[in-house]
C-alpha positions as CSV (number, residue, x, y, z in Angstrom):
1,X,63.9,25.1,-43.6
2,X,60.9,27.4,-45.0
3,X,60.3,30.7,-45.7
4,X,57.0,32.2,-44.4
5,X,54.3,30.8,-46.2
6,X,50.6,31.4,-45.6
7,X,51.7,32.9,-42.3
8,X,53.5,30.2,-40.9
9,X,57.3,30.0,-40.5
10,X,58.7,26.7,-41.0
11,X,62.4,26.7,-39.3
12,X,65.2,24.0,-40.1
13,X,68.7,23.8,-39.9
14,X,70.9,26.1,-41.7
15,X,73.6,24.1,-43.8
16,X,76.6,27.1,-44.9
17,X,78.9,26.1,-42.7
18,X,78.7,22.5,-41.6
19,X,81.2,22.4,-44.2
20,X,84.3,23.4,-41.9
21,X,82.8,20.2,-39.6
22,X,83.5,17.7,-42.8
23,X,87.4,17.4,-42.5
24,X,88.0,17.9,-45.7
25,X,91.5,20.2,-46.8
26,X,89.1,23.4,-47.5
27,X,86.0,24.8,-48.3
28,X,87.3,26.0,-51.7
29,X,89.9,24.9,-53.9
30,X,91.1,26.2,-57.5
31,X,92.3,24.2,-60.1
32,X,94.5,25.6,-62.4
33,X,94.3,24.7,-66.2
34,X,97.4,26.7,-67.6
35,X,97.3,30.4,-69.1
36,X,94.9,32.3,-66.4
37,X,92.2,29.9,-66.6
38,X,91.0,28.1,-63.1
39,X,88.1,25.9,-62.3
40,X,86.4,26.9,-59.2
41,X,85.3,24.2,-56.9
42,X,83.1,24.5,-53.7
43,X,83.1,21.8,-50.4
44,X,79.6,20.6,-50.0
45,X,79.0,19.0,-46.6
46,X,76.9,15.3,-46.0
47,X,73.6,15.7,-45.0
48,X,70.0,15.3,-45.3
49,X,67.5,16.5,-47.2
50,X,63.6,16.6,-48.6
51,X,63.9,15.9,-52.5
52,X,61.5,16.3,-54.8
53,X,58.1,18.4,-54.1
54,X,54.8,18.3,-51.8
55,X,51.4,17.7,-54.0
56,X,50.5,21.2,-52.9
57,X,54.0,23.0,-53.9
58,X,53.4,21.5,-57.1
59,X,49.7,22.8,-57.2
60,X,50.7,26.1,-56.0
61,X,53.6,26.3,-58.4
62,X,51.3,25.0,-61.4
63,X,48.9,28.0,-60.4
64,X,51.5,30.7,-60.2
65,X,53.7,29.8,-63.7
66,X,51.6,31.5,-66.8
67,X,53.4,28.9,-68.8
68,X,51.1,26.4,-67.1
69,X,48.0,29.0,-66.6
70,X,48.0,29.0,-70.2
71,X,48.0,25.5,-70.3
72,X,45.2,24.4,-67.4
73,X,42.7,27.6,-68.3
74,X,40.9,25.9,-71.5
75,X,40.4,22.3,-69.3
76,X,38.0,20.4,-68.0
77,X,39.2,20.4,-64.1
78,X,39.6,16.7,-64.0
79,X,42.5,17.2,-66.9
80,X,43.5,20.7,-65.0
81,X,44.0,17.4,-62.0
82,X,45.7,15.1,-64.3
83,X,48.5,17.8,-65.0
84,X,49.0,18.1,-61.2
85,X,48.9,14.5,-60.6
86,X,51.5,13.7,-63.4
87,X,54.0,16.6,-62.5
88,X,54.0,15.7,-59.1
89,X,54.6,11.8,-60.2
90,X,57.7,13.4,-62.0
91,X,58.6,15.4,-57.8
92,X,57.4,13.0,-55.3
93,X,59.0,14.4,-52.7
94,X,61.1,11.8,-50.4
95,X,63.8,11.7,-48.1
96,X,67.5,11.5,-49.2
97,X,70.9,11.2,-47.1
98,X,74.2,12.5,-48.8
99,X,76.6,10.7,-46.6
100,X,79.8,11.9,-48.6
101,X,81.0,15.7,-48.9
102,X,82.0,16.8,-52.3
103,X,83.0,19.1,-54.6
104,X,80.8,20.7,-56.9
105,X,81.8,24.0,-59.3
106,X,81.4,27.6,-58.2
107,X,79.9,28.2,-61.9
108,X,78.8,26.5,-64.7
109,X,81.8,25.3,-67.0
110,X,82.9,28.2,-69.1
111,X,83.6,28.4,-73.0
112,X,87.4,29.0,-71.9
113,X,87.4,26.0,-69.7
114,X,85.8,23.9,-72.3
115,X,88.3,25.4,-74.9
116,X,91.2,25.1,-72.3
117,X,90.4,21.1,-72.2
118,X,89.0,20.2,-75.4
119,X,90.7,22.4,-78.0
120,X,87.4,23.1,-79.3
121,X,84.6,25.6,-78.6
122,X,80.9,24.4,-79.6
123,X,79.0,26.9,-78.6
124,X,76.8,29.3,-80.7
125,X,76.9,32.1,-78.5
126,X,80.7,32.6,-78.2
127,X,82.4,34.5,-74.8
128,X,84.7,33.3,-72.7
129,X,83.1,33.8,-69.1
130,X,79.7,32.5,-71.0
131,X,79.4,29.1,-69.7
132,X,79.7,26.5,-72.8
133,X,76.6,25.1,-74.2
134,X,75.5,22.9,-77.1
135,X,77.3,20.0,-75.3
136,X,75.3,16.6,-75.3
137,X,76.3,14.1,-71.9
138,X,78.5,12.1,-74.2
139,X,80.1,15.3,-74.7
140,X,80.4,16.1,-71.0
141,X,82.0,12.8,-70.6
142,X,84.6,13.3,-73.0
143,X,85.8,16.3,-71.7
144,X,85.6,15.2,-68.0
145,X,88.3,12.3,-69.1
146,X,90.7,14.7,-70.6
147,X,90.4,17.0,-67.3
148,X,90.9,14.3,-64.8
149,X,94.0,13.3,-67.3
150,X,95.6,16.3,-66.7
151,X,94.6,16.9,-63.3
152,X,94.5,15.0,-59.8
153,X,91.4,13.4,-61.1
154,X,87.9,12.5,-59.4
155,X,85.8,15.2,-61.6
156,X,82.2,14.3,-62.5
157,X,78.9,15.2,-63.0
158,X,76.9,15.5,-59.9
159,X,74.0,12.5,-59.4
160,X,70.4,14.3,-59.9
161,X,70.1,14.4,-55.7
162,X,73.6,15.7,-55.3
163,X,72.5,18.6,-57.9
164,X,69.6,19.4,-56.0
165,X,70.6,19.5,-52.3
166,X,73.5,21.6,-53.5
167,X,70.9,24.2,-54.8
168,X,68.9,24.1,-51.8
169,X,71.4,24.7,-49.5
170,X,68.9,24.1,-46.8
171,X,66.1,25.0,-48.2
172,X,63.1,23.7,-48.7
173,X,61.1,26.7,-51.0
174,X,60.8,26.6,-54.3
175,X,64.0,28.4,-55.1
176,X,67.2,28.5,-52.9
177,X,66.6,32.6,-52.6
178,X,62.3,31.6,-51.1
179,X,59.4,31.0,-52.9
180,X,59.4,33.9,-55.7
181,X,61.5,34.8,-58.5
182,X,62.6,37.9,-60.1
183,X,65.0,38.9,-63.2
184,X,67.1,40.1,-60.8
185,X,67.3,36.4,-59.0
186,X,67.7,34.7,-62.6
187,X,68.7,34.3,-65.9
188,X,65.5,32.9,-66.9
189,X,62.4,33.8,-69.8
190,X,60.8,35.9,-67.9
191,X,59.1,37.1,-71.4
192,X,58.0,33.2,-71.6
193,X,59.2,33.2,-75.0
194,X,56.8,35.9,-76.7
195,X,59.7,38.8,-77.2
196,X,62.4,35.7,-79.0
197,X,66.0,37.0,-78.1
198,X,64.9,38.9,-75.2
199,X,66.5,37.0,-72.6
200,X,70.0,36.3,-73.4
201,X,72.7,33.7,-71.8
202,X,75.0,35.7,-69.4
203,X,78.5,35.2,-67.9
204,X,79.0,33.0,-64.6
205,X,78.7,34.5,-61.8
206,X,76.0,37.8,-62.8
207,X,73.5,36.7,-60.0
208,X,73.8,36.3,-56.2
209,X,75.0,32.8,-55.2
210,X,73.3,30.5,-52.7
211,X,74.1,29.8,-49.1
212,X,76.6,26.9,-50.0
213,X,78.7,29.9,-52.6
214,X,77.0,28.3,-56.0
215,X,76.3,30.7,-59.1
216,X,73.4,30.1,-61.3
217,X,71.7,27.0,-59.9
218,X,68.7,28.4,-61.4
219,X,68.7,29.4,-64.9
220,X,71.4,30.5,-67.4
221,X,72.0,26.7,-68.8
222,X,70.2,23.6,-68.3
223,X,72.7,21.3,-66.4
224,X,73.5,17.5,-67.5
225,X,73.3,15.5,-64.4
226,X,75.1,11.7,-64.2
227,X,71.8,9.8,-63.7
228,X,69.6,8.5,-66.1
229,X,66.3,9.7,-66.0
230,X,63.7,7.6,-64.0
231,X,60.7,8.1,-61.3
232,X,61.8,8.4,-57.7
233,X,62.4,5.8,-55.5
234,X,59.5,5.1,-52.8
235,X,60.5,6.0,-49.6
236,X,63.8,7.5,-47.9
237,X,66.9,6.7,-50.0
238,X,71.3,6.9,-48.9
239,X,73.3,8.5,-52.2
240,X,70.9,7.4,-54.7
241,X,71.8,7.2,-58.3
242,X,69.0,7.5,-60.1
243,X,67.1,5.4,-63.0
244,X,69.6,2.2,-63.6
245,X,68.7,2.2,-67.3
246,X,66.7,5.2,-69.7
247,X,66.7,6.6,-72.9
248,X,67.3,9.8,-71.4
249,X,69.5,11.8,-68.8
250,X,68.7,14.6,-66.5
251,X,69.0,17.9,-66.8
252,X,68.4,20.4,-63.7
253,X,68.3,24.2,-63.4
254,X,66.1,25.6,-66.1
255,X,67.8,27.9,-68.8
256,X,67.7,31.5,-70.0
257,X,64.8,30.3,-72.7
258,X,63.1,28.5,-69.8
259,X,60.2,30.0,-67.8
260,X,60.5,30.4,-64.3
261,X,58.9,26.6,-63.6
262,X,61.8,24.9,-65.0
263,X,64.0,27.1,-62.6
264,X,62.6,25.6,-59.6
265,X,65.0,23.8,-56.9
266,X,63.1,20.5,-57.9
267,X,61.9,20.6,-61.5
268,X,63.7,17.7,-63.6
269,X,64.0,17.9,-67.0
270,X,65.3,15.5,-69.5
271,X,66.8,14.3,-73.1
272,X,68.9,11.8,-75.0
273,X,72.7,11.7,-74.1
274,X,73.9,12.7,-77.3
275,X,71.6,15.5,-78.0
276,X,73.1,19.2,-78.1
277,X,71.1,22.5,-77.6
278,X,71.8,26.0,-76.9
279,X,70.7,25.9,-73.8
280,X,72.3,22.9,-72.0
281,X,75.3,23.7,-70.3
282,X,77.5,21.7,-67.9
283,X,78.5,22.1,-63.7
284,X,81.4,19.5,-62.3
285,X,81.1,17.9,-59.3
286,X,84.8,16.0,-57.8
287,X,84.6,13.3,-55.6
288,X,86.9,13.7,-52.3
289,X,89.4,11.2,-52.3
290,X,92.4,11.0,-48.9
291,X,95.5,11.5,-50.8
292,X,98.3,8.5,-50.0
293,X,99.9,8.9,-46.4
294,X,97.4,11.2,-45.6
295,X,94.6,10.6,-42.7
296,X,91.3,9.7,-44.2
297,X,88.7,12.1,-44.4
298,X,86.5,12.0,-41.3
299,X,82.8,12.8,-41.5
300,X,81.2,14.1,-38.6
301,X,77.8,12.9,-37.4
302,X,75.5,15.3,-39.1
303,X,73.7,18.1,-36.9
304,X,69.4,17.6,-37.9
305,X,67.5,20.1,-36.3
306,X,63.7,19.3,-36.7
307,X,61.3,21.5,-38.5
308,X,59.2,24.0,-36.2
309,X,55.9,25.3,-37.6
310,X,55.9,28.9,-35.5
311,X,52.8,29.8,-36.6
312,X,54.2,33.2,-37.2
313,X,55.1,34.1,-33.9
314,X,58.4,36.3,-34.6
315,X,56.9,39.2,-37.1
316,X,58.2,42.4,-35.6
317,X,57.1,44.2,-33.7
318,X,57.2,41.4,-31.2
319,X,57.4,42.3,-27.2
320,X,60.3,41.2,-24.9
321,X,57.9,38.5,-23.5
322,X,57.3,37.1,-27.0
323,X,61.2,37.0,-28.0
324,X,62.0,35.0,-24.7
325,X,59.1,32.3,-25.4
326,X,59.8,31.8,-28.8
327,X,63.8,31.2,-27.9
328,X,62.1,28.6,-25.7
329,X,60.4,27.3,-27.6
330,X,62.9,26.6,-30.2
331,X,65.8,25.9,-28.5
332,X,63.8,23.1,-26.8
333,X,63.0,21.9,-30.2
334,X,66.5,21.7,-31.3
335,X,67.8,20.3,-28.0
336,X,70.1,22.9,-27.3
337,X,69.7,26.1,-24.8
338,X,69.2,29.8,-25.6
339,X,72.6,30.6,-24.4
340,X,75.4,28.4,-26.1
341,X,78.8,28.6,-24.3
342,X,81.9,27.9,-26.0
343,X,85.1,26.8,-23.6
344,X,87.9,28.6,-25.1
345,X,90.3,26.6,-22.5
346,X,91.5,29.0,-19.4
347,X,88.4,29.9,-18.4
348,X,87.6,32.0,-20.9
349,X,84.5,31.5,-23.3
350,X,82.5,32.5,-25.5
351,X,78.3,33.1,-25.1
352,X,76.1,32.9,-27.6
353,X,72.4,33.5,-27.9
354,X,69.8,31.9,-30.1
355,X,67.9,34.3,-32.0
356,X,64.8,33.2,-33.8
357,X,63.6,33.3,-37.6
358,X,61.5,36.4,-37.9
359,X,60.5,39.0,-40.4
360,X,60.9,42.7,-40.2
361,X,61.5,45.7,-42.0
362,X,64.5,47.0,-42.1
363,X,65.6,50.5,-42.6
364,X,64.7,53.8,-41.2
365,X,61.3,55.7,-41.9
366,X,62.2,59.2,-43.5
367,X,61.0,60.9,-40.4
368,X,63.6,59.2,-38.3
369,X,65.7,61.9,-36.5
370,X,69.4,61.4,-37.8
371,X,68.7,59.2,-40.4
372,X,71.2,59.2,-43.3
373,X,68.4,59.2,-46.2
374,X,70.7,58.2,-49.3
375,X,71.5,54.4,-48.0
376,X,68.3,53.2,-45.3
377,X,65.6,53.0,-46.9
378,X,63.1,51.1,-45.7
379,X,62.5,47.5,-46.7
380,X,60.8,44.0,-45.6
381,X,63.2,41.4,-44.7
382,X,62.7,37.5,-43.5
383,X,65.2,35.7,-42.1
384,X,63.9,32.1,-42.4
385,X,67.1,30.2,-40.5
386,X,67.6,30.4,-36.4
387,X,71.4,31.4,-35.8
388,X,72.9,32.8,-32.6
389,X,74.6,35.8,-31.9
390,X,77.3,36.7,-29.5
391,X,75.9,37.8,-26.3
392,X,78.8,40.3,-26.5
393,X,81.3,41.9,-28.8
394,X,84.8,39.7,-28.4
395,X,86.7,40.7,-25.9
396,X,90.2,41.0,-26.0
397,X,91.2,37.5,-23.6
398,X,89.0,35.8,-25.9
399,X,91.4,37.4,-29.2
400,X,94.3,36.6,-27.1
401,X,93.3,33.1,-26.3
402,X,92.5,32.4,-30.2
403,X,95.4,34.8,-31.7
404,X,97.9,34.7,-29.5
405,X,98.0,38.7,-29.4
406,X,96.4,41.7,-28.6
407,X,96.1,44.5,-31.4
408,X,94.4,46.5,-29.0
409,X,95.6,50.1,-28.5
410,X,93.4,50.2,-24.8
411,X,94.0,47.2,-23.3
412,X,92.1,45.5,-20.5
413,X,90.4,41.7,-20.9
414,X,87.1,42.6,-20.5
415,X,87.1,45.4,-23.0
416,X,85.7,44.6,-26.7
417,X,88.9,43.4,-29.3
418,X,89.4,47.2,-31.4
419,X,92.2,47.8,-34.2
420,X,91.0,44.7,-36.3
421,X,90.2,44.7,-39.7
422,X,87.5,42.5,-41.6
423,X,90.1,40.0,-42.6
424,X,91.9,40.2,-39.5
425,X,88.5,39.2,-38.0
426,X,88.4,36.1,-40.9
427,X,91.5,35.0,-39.4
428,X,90.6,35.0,-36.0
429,X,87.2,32.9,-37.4
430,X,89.4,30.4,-39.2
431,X,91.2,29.5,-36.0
432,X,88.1,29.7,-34.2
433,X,86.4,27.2,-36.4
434,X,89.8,24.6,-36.0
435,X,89.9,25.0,-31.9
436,X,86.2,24.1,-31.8
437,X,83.8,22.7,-33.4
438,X,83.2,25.3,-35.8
439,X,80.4,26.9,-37.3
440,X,81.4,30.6,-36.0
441,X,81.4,33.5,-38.6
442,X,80.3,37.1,-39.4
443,X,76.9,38.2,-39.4
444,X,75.1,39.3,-42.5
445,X,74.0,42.9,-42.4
446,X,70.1,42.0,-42.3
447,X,70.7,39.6,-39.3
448,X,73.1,42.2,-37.3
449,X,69.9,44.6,-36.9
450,X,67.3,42.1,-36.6
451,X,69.2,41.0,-33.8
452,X,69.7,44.8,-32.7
453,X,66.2,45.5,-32.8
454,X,64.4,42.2,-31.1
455,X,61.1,42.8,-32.1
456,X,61.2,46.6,-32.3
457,X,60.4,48.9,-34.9
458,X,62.2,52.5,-33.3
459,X,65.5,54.4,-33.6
460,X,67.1,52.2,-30.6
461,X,66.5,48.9,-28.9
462,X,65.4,51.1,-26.3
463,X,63.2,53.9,-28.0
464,X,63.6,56.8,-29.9
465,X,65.4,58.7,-27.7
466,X,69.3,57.7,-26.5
467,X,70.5,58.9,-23.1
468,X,74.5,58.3,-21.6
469,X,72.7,55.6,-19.6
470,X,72.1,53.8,-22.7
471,X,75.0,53.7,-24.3
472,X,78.7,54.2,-24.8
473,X,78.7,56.9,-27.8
474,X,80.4,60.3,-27.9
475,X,77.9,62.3,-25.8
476,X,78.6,59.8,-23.2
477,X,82.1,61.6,-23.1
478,X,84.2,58.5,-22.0
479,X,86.1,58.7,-24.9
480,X,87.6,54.9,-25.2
481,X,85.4,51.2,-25.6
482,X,84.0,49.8,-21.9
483,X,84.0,46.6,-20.6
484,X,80.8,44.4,-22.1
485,X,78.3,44.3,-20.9
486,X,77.7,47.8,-18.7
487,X,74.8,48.7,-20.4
488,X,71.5,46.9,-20.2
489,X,70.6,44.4,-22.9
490,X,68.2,44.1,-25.1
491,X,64.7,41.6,-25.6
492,X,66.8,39.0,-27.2
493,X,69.3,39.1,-24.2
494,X,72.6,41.0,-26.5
495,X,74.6,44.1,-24.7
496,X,76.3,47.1,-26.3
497,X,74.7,46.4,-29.5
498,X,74.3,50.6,-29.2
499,X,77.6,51.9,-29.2
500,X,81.1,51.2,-27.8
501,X,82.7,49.6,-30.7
502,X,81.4,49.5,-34.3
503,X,81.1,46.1,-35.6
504,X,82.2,44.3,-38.8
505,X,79.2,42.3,-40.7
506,X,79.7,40.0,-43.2
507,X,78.3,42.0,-46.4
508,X,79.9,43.9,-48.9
509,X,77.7,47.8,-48.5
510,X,75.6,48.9,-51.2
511,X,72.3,50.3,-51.8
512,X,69.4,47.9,-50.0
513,X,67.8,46.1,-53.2
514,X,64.0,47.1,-53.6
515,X,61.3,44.8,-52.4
516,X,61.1,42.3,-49.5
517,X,64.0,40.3,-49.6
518,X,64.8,36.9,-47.9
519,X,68.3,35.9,-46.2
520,X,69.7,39.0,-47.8
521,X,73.7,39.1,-48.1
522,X,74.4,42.3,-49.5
523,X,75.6,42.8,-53.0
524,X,78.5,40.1,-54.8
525,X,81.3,42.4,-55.0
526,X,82.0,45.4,-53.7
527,X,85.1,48.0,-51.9
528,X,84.5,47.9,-48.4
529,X,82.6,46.4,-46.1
530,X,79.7,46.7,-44.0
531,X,80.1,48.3,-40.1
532,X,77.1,48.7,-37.5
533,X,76.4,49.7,-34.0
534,X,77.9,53.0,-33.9
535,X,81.3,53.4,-31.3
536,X,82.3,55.3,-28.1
537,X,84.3,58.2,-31.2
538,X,80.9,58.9,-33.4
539,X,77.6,60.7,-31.9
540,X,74.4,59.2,-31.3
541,X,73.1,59.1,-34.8
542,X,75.5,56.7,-36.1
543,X,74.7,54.0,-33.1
544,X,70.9,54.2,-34.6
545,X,69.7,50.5,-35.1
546,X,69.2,51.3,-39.0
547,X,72.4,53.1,-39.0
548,X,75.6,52.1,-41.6
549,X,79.4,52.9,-42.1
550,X,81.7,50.7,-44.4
551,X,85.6,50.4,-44.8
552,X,88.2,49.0,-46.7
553,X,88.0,45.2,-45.2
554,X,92.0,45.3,-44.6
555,X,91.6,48.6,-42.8
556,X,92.2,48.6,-39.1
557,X,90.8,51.5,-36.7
558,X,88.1,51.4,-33.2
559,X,86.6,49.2,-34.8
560,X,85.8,45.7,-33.5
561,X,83.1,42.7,-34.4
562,X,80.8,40.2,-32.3
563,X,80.0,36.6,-33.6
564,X,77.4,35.0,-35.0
565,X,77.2,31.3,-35.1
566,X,75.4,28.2,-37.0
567,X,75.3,25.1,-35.1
């Protein structure tokens, strides 16, 4: 998976939730380690991945880090080559299989966890929630015996590729959030060392995690890794294990002191195990074991979906005729069909539709007639992963068939689920996942109203202008939800996504972030949570594409949800 670069779109296969297909007991566990602390522990799914970088990622990264600008400008161009040459020695990219799920930790290891285990705290910079540094390897392994001794075992440190494809999360730019860095992505130097104390280390958990729910995996503190250090392998290589024999181990994730090369998804960096620095940190990874009597963990047969240059063919505004080609064209390049159907049992299923990568902007312009100008502003988005969307909102047979129940105040099969609450919709997604063969979930925010808008750039799917033929909204005077589907769909082949029922997303609501933003999830934390589409109770301004509401996620009113779904 690629974000657009050079004006091509490079698609791949999204990896958040092939975690519920693993088998495994959840995809989060906490371990408690006695008065209020916890360790935090995420399921990372098998799979397959690109390690390492591409001669002209390195080349491009090389040009675009001052650090190494500095470096190159005073050379002769064939020792400006040697620097690429022997940096991209160090990232040969090659293929690597994961076959095992594991474990690895939310956050970097904390100064309470450390002090929790070890008794001891040995870092200079002192704060609980600061992750613990000047720790050597030998170090690490000391305190990883005393924390499997007094817990069910199996922690670790992750290998060097485990580390990596855990960062990615699918990825294949040079950081897990696209190709460009911020201080608002990072805790790196962004000074590059010329203002000393500027950039200082932060508590875990201050930045936006990745797809897979990992804090920090760039920057902060450099991360010992199991492996000793060594060139990679040639060719494609199952769980590898690095160097069998070094002076020194790896380290991965660049540090607060670091510039923004060392932050990379693939840089390696290295030192001798018994070496302790400020900046050199520690993240656990905890091998899955079957517990006794228990039925062994079964790993599904991993889902690939092959790369598809696009050339840039979804970059709004795109016609109806465009949307339906490039849904051909990549559903016939990841073997499936536009429109999914999930057998609920009973006749009753569920119909999904594949909606492309793309970029657009996303927002209102000021001169938009009803726009709410405190929360829309304008802003570029890329969505660099194919997902589908439900082709409807979910009905209430399909609730019932899932649930059990109906919390429906106007009932009728047909009509969209209403009376729901966020978490009542998690619920309904956790069973979901365990009747099929999962992968279902909320949309984000962004990919609700690129969905909603299919290549358009106006007010509605359908123009500026909204008419009671459109829509189900309070001009329309009906007063309660419809059936799905009685309105006319839009480019990408989703009804009602106007009206009828407003529709959870996944986000937390806050201000849109300035600056184009890729695979956006909405802030970390937040009160309520994001709603869309508008409803049959609230006038026509509110069921504007670029329109927004939020509630309490627990709160229950007319408000219902529609699927979105990774494969």
């Amino acid at each position: 998976m690629k974000a657009l670069v050079s004006g091509s779109m490079v698609i791949g296969l999204g990896l958040m939730f092939l975690a519920m297909l693993q088998g495994a007991e959840s995809k989060e566990e906490v371990i408690d380690l006695g008065e209020g602390v916890k360790l935090e522990m995420v399921l990372i799914p098998s799979g397959k991945f690109m390690m390492g970088s591409t001669k002209e990622a390195v080349k491009a990264a090389l040009k675009g880090d001052f650090f190494f600008k500095e470096s190159i400008k005073d050379k002769e161009e064939a020792e400006a080559i040697k620097i690429v040459e022997d940096q991209f020695e160090l990232e040969r990219q090659h293929e690597v299989t994961i076959t095992k799920p594991f474990y690895m930790g939310k956050y970097e290891v904390t100064q309470e966890q450390w002090q929790r285990v070890m008794l001891t705290n040995k870092s200079k910079k002192k704060g609980a929630k600061l992750p613990v540094t000047n720790v050597s390897w030998d170090d690490c392994q000391e305190f990883i015996k005393k924390l499997n001794a007094v817990t069910k075992g199996e922690f670790r440190l992750p290998t060097e590729a485990e580390w990596e494809y855990a960062c990615r999360a699918g990825t294949t730019t040079k950081y897990s959030f696209g190709d460009r860095i911020s201080i608002e992505d990072a805790n790196y130097d962004n000074n590059f060392h010329k203002e000393p104390g500027n950039q200082l280390i932060k508590p875990v958990g201050s930045y936006r995690s990745n797809v897979f729910g990992l804090y920090e995996m760039h920057g902060n503190v450099c991360e010992w890794c199991e492996d000793w250090y060594g060139k990679y392998p040639a060719g494609p290589v199952t769980d590898p294990k690095g160097s069998d024999s070094s002076r020194n181990r790896v380290l991965r994730g660049g540090s607060f002191y670091n510039s923004a090369w060392l932050s990379r998804s693939a840089d390696r960096y290295y030192d001798l195990p018994d070496k302790r620095i400020n900046t050199y940190g520690i993240r656990l990874a905890r091998t899955i074991v079957a517990e006794s009597g228990t039925k062994p963990l079964e790993i599904k047969p991993e889902v690939v979906i092959p790369e598809v240059e696009l050339k840039g063919l979804l970059e709004a505004p795109f016609s109806e005729a465009k949307a339906k080609e490039v849904q051909q064209t990549i559903a016939k390049s990841i073997k499936r069909e536009v429109e999914e159907k999930e057998d609920l049992g009973k006749g009753i299923s569920l119909e999904m539709v594949l909606i492309p990568a793309g970029k657009f902007v996303m927002g209102s312009p000021k001169d938009e007639k009803g726009r709410f100008d405190s929360i829309e502003d304008q802003h570029e988005v890329t969505l660099t992963k194919p997902f589908y969307m439900g082709k409807y909102e979910v009905t209430q047979e399909q609730w019932e068939e899932v649930m059990g129940s109906n919390p429906s105040k106007v009932k009728s099969l047909k009509l969209p689920v209403t009376d729901v609450s966020w978490k009542d919709c998690q619920e309904f997604i956790k069973k979901l996942n365990e009747k099929t063969k999962g992968g279902f979930r909320l949309p984000t925010e962004a990919e609700w109203e690129y969905a909603g808008r299919a290549g358009t750039s106006t007010a509605y799917s359908f123009g500026d202008k909204i008419t009671t033929k459109d829509a189900n909204y309070d001009e329309s005077r009906i007063g309660k939800p419809e059936a799905v589907g009685s309105y006319k769909a839009n480019a990408f082949g989703l009804y009602d996504m106007q009206g009828n029922v407003w529709e959870w997303c996944e986000d937390w609501h806050g201000d849109y972030p300035k600056g184009p933003l890729t695979d956006p999830r909405g802030p970390n934390s937040g009160s309520c949570r994001v709603l869309r589409g508008g409803s049959f109770a609230y006038l026509a301004r509110f069921t504007r594409l670029a329109g927004r509401n939020n509630n309490s996620p627990d709160y229950q009113s007319n408000y219902g949800f529609r699927l979105a779904w990774t494969p």
